[in-house]
N, CA and C atoms as an extended XYZ file, in Angstrom:
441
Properties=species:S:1:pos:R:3:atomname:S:1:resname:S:1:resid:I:1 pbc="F F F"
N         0.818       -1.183        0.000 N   UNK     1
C         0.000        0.000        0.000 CA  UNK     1
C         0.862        1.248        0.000 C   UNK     1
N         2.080        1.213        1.332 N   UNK     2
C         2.939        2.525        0.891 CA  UNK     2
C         3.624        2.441       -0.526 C   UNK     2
N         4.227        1.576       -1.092 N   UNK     3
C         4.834        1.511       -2.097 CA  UNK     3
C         3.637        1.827       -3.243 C   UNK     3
N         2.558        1.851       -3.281 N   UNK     4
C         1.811        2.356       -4.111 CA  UNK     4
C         1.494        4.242       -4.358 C   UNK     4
N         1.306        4.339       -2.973 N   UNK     5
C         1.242        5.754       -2.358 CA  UNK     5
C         2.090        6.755       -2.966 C   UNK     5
N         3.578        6.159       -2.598 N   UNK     6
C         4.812        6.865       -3.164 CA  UNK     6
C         5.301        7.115       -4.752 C   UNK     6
N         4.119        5.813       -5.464 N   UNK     7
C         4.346        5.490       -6.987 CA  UNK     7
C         3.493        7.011       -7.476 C   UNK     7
N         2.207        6.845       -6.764 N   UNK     8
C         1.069        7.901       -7.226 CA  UNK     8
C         2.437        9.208       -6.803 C   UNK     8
N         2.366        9.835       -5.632 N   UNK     9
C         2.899       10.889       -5.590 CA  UNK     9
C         3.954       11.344       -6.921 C   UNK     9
N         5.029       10.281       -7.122 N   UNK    10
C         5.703       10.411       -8.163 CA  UNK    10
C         5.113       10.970       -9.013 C   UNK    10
N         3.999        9.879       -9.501 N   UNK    11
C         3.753       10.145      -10.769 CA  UNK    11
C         2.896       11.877      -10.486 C   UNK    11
N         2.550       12.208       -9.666 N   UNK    12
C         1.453       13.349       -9.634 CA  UNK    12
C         2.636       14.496       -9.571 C   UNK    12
N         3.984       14.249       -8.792 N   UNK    13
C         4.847       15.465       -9.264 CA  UNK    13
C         5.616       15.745      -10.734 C   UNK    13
N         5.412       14.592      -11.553 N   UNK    14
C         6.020       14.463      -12.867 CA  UNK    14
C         4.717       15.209      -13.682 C   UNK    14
N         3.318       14.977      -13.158 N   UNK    15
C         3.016       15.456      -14.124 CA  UNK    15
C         2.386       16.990      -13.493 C   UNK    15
N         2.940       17.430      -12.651 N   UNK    16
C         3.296       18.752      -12.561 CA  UNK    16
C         3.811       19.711      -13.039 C   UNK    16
N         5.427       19.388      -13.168 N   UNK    17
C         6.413       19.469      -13.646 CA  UNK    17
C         6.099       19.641      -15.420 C   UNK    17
N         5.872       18.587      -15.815 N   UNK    18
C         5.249       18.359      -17.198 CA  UNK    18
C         3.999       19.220      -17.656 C   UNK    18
N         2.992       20.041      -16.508 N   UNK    19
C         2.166       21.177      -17.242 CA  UNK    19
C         2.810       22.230      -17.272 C   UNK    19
N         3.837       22.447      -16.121 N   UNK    20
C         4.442       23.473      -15.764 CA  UNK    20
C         5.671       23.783      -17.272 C   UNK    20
N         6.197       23.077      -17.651 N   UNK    21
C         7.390       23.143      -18.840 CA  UNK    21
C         6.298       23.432      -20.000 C   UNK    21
N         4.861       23.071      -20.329 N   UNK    22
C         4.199       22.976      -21.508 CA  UNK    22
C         3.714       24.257      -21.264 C   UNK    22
N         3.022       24.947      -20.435 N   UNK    23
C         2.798       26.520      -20.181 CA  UNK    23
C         3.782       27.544      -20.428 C   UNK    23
N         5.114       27.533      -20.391 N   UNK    24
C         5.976       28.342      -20.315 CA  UNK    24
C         6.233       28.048      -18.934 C   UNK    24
N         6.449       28.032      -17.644 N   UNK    25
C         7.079       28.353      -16.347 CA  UNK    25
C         7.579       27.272      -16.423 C   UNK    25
N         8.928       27.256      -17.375 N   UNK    26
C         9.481       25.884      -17.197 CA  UNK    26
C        10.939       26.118      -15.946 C   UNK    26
N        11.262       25.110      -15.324 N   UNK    27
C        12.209       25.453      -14.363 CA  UNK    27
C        13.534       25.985      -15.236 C   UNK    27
N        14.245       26.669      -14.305 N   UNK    28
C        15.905       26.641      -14.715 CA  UNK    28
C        16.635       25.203      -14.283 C   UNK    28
N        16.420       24.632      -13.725 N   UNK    29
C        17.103       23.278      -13.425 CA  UNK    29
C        16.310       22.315      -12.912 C   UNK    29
N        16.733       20.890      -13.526 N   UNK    30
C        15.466       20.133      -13.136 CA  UNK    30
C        15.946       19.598      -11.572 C   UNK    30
N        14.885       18.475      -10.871 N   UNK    31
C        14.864       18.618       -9.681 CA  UNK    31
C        14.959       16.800      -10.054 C   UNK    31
N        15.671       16.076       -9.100 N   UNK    32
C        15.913       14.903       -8.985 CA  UNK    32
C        16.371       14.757       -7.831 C   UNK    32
N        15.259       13.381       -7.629 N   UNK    33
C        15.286       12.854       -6.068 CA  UNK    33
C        15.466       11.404       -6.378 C   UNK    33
N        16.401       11.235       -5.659 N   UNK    34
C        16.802        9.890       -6.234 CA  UNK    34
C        16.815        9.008       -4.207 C   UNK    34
N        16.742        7.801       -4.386 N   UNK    35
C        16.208        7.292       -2.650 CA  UNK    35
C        16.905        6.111       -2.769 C   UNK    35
N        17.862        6.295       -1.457 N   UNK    36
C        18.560        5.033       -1.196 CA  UNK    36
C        17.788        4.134       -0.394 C   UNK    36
N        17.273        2.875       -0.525 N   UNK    37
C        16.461        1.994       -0.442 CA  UNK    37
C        17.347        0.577        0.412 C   UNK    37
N        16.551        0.544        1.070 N   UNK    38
C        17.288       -1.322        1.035 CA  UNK    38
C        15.883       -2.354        0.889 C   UNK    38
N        16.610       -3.670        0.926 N   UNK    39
C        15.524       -4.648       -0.143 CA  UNK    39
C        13.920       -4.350       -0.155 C   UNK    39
N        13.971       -4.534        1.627 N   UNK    40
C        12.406       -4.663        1.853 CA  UNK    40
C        11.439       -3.086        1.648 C   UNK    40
N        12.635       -2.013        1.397 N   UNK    41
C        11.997       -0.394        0.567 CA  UNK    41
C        11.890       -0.023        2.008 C   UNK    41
N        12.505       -0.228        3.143 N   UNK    42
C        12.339        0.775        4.281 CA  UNK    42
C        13.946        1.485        4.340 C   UNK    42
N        14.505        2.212        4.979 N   UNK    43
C        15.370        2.920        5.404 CA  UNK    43
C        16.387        2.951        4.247 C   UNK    43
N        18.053        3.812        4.901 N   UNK    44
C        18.712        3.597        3.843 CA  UNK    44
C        19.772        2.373        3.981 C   UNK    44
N        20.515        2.382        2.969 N   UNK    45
C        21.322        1.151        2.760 CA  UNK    45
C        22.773        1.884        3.462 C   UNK    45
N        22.989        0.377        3.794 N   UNK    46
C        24.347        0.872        4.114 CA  UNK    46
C        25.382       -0.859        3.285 C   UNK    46
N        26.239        0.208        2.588 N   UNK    47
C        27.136       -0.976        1.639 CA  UNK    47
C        28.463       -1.062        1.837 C   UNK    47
N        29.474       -1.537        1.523 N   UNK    48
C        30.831       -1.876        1.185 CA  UNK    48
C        31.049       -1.532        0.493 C   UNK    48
N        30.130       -1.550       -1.006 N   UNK    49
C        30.367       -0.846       -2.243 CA  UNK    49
C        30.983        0.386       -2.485 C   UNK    49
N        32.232       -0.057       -3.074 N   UNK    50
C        33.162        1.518       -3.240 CA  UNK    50
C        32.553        2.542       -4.240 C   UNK    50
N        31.742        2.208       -5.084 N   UNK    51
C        30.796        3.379       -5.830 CA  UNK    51
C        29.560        4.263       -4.593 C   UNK    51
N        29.095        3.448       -3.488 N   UNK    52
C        28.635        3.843       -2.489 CA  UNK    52
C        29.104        4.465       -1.137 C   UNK    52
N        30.516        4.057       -1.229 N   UNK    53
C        31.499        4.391       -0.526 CA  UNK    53
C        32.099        6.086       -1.060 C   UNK    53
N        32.412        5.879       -1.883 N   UNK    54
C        32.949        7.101       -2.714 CA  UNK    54
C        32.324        7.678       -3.949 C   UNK    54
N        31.992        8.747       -3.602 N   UNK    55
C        31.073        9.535       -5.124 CA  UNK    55
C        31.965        9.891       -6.281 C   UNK    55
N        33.382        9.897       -5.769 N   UNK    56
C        34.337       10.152       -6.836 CA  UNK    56
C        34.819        9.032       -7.625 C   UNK    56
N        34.540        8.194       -6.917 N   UNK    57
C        35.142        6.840       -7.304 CA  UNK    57
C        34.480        6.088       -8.848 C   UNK    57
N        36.005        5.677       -9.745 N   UNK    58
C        35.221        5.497      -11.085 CA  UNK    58
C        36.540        4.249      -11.004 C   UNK    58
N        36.226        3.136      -12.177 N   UNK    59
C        37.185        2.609      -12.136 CA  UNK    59
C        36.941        1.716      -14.309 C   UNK    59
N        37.997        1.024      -14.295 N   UNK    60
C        37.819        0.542      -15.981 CA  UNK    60
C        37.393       -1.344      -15.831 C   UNK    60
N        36.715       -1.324      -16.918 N   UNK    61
C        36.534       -3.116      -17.093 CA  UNK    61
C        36.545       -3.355      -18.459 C   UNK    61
N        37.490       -4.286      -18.414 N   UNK    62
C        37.682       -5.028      -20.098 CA  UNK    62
C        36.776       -5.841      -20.278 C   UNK    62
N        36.177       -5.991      -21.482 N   UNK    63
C        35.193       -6.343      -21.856 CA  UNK    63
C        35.464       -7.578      -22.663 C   UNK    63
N        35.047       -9.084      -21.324 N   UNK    64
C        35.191      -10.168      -22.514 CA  UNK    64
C        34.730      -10.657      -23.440 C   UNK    64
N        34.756      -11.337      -24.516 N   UNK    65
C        34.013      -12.070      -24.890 CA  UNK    65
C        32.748      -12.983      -24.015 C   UNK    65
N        31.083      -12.543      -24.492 N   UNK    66
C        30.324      -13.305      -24.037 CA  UNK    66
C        29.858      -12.672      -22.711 C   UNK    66
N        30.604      -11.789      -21.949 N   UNK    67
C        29.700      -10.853      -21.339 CA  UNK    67
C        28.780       -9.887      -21.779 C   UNK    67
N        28.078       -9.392      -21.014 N   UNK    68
C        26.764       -8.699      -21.085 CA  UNK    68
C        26.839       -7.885      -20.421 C   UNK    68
N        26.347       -6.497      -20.471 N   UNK    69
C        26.121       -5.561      -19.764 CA  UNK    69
C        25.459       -5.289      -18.473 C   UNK    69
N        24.251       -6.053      -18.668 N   UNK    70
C        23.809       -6.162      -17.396 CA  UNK    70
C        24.934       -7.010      -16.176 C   UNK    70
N        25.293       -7.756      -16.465 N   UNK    71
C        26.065       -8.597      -15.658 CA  UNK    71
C        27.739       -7.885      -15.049 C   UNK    71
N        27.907       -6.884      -16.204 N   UNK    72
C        29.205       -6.012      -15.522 CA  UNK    72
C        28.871       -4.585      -14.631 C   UNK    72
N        26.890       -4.370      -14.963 N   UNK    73
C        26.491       -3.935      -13.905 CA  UNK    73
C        26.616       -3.713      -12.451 C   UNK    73
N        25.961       -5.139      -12.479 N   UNK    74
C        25.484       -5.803      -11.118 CA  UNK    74
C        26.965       -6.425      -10.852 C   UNK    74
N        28.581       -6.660      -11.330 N   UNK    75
C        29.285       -6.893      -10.776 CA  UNK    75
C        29.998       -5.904      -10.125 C   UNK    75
N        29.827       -4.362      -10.199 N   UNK    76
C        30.676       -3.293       -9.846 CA  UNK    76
C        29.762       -2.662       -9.077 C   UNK    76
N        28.157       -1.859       -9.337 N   UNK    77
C        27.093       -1.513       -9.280 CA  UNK    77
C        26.296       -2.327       -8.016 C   UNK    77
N        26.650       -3.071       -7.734 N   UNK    78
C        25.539       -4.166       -7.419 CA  UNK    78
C        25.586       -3.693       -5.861 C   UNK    78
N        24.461       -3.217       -5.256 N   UNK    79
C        24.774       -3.357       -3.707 CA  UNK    79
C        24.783       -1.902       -3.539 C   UNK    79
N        25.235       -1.185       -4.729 N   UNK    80
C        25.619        0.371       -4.272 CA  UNK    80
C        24.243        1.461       -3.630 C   UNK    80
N        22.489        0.572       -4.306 N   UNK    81
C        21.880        1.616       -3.692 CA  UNK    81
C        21.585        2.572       -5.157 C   UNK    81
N        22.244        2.413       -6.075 N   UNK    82
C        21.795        3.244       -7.401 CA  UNK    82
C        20.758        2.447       -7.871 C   UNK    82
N        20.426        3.484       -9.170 N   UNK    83
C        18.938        2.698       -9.913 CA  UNK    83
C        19.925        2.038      -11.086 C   UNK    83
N        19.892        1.196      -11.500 N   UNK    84
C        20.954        0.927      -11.982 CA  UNK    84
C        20.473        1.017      -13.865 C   UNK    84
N        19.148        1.067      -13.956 N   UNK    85
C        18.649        1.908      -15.166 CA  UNK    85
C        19.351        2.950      -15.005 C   UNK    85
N        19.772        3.788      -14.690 N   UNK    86
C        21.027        5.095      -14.544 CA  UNK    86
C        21.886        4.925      -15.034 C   UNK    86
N        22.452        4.032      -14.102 N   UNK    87
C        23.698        3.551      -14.326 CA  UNK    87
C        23.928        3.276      -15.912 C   UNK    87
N        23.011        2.052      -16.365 N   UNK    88
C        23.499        1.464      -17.732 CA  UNK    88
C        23.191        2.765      -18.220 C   UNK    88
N        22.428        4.066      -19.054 N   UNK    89
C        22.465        4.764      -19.168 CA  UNK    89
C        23.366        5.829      -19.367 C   UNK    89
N        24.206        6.051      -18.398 N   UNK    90
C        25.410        6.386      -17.975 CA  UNK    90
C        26.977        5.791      -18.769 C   UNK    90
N        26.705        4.541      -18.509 N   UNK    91
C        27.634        3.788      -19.616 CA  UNK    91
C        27.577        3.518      -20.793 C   UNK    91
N        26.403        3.757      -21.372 N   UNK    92
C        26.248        4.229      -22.813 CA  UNK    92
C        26.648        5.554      -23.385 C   UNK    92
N        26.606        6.132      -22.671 N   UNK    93
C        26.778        7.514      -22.809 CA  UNK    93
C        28.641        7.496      -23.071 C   UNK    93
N        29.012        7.328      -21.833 N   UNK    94
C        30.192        7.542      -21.697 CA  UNK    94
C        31.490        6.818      -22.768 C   UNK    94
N        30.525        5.376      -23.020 N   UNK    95
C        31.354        4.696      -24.146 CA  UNK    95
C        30.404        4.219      -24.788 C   UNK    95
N        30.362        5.276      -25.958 N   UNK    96
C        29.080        5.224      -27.212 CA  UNK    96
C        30.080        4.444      -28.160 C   UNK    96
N        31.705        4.417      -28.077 N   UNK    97
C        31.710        3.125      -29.198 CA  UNK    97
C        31.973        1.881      -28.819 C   UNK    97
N        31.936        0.903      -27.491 N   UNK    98
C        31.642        0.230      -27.143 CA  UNK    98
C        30.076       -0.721      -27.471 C   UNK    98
N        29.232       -0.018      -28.199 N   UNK    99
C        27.372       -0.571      -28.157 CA  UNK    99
C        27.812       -0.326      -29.766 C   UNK    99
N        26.971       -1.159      -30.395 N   UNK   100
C        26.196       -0.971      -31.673 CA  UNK   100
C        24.995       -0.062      -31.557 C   UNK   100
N        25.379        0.944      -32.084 N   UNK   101
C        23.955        1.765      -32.411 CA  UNK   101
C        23.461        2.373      -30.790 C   UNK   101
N        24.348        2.457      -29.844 N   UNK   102
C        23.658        2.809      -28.284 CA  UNK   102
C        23.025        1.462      -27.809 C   UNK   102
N        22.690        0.661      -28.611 N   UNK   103
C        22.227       -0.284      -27.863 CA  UNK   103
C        23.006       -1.330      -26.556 C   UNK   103
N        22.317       -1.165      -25.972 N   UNK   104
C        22.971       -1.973      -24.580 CA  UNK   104
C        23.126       -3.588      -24.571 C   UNK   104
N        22.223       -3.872      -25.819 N   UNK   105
C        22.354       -5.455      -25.841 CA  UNK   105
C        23.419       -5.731      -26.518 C   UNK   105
N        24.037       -4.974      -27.685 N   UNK   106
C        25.261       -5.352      -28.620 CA  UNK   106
C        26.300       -4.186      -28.090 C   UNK   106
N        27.061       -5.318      -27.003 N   UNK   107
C        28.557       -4.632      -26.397 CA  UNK   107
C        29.396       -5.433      -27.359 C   UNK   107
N        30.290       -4.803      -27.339 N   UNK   108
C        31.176       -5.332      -28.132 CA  UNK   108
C        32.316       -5.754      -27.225 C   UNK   108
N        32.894       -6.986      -27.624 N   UNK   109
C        33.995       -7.720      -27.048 CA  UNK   109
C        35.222       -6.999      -27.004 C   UNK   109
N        36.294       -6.704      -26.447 N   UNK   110
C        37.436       -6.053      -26.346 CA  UNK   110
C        37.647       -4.830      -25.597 C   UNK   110
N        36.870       -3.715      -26.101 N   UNK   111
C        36.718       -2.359      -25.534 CA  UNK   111
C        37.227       -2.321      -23.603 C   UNK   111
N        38.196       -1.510      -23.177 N   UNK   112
C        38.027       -1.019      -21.967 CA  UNK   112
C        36.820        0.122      -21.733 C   UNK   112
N        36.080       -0.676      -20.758 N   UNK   113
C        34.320        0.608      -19.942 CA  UNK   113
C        34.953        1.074      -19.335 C   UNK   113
N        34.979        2.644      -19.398 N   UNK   114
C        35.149        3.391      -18.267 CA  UNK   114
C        33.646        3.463      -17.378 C   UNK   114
N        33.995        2.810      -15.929 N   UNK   115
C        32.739        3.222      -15.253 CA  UNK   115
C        32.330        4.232      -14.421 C   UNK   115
N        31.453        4.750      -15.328 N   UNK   116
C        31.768        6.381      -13.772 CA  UNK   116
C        31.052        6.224      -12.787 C   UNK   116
N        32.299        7.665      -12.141 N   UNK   117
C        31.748        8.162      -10.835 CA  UNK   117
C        29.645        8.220      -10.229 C   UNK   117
N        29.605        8.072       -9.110 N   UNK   118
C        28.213        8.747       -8.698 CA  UNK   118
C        28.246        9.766       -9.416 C   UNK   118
N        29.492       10.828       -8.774 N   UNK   119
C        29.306       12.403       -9.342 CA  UNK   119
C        28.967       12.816      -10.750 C   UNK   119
N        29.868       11.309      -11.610 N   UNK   120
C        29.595       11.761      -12.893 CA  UNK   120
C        28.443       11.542      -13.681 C   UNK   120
N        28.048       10.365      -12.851 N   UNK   121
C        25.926        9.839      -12.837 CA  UNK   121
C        25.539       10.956      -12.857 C   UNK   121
N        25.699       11.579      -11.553 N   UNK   122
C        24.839       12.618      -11.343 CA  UNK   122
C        24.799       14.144      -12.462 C   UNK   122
N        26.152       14.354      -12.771 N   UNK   123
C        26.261       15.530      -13.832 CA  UNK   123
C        25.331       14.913      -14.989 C   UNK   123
N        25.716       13.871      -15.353 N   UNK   124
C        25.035       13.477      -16.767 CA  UNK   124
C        23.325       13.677      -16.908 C   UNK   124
N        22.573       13.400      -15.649 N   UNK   125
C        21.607       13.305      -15.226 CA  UNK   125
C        20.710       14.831      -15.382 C   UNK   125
N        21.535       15.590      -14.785 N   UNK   126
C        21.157       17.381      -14.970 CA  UNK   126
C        21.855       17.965      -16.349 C   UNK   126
N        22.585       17.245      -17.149 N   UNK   127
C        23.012       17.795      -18.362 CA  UNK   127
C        24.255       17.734      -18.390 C   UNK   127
N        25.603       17.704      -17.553 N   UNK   128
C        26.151       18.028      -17.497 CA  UNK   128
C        27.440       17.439      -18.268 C   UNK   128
N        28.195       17.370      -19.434 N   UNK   129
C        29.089       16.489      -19.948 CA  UNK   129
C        29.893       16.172      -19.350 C   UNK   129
N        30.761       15.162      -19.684 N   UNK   130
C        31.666       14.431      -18.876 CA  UNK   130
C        33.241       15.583      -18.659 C   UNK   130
N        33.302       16.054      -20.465 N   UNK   131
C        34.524       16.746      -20.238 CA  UNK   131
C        34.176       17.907      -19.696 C   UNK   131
N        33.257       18.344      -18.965 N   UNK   132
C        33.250       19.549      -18.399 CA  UNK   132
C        33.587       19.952      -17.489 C   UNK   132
N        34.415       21.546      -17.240 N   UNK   133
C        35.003       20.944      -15.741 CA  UNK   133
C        34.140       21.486      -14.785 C   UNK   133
N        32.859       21.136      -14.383 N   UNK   134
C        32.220       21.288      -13.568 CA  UNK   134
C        32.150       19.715      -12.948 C   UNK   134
N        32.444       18.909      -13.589 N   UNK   135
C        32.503       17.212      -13.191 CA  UNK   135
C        33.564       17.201      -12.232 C   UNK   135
N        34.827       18.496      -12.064 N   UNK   136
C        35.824       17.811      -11.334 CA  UNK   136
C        35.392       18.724       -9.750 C   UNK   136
N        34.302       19.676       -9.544 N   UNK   137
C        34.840       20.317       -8.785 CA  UNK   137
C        33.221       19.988       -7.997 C   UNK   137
N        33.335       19.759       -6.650 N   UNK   138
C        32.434       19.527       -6.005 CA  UNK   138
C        31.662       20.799       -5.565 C   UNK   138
N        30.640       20.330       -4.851 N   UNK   139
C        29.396       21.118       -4.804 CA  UNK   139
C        28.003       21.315       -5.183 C   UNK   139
N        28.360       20.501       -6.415 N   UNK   140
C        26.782       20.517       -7.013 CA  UNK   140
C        26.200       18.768       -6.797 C   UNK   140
N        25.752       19.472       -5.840 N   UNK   141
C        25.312       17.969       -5.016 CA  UNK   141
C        24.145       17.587       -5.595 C   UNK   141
N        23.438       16.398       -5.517 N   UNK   142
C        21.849       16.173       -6.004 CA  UNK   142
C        21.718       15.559       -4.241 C   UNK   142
N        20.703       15.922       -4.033 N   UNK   143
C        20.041       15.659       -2.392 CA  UNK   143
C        19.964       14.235       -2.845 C   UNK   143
N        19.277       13.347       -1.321 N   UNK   144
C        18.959       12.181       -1.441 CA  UNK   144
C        17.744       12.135       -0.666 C   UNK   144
N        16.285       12.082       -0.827 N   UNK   145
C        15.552       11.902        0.200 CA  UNK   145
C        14.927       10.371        0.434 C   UNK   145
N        14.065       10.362        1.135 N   UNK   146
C        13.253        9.178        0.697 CA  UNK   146
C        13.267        8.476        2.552 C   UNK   146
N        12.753        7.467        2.962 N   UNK   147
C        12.071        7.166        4.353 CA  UNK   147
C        13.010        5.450        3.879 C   UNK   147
């Protein structure tokens, strides 16, 4: 029942947001609330995960033959508390010639993934490019709320 509650609210501030941009009073910056969760959807998580551990923290994975994307996900990603629809997102972005066509199902064998940072999740998320140097300098935080 709460997990329904919280779905409606969502959806009733998106489509707020969404009359508000179609009128003209569109924001200067969008607003993202992103909620660290653990399994059973009560409180927040607490991980080991060095992407959860550290917002700066990015690291590389060679890409074997016969892996999958989802699976180099959930091996780095996994545990951290991200949406991990983001995430893959994120890694498309960052290594667009790694995929056929952006697609996430055709990785290609060989390529080193750079996997980014939270921080750099988060820039990409509000617009922000990777080479920009607003990626290196902290401050532009995205809140975290959520119960």
């Amino acid at each position: 029942m709460e997990e329904t509650l919280v779905s409606f609210i969502k959806l009733v501030f998106v489509s707020i947001l969404s009359a508000l941009s179609f009128t003209g009073l569109a924001l200067a910056e969008p607003l993202v609330v992103l909620e660290y969760r653990n399994g059973n959807g009560q409180g927040l998580i607490e991980s080991e995960n060095p992407f959860a551990l550290d917002s700066e923290y990015s690291t590389q994975h060679k890409v074997e033959s016969g892996e999958v994307l989802g699976g180099i996900i959930k091996r780095y990603y996994g545990g951290s508390g991200l949406d991990l629809r983001f995430v893959q997102l994120a890694i498309i972005a960052v290594n667009p010639k790694a995929f056929a066509r952006s697609n996430p199902n055709y990785l290609f064998a060989g390529p080193t993934l750079k996997l980014p940072s939270v921080r750099q999740i988060q820039n990409l998320v509000v617009g922000i490019p990777l080479n920009d140097e607003l990626n290196t300098l902290s401050g532009r935080d995205l809140y975290f709320f959520g119960s």
